[in-house]
N, C-alpha and C positions, 0 to 999 in steps of 0.2 A: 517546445517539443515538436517534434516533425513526426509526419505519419509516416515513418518508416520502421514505427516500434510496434512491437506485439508482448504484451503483457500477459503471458496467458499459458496452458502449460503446452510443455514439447515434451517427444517424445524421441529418442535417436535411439535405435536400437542396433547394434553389429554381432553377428551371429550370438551363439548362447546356445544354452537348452533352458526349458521352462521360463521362459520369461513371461513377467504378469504384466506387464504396461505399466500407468503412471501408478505411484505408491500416492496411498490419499493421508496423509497425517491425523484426520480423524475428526479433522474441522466440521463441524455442524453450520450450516448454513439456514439462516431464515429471512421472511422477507422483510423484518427489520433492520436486522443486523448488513443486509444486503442494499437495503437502502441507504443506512446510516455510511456505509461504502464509497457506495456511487457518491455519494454530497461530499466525500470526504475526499476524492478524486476532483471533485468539480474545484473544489476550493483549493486546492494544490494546484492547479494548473490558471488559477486565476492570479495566486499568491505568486506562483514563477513566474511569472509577466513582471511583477512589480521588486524583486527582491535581486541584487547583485548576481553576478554569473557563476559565481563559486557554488553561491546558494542556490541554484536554480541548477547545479548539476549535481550535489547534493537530493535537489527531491527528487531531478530525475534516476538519481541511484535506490532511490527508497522505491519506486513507484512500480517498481515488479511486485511486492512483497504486500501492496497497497491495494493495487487493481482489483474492481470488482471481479468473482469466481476465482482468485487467485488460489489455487491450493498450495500453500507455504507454509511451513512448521509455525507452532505458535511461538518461539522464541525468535523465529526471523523477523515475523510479522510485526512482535509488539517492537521489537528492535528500531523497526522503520518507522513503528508509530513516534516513539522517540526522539526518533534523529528529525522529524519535521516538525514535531511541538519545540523543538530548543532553537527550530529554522521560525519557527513561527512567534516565539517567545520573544526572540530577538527583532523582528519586524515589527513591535510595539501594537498600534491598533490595526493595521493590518493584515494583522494576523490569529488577531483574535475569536476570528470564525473557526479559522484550523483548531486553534485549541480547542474551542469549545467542541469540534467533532469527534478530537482524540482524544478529550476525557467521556464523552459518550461512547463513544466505540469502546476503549477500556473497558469500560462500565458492562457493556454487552456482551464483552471476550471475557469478563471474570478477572481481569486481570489487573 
């Protein structure tokens, strides 16, 4: 990953009447669940170092929907949890940390 990416939300607005700004999906945020985030980001960006390029542009696709404060529908989110546990699954013990963060994260989203 290069620092030219921003994970986080935007706003584009072109004229309108009544417009509200960003719409919040309704996500509840706490300081575990925002924890259990942040570690879950660290080890995606450790896991892309080590896993082919296909797969490493793979999490960088998930890694909007991922990023700590992200506000993203809960089907987009668990989507991307998804798509990196079966990138994690397939990295054997390497990847083992991921899973283990995306079944706790699950766990915390209810899902």
């Amino acid at each position: 990953m290069s620092g030219d990416h921003y994970y986080g939300p935007t706003v584009n607005m072109y004229g309108g009447q009544g417009n509200q700004g960003i719409v919040n999906y309704g996500t509840t945020s706490s300081p575990t669940l925002d924890a259990a985030v942040t570690e879950l980001f660290r080890q995606l960006q450790e896991l892309r170092a080590q896993v082919p390029p296909i797969a490493a542009q793979s999490i960088d696709e998930a890694l909007p929907a991922l990023a700590p404060a992200a506000d993203v529908p809960p089907r987009e989110r668990h989507r991307a949890l998804m798509a990196v546990a079966g990138i994690a699954a397939t990295a054997g013990a390497i990847g083992q940390p991921v899973l283990d963060s995306v079944r706790a994260l699950l766990e915390l989203l209810g899902a």
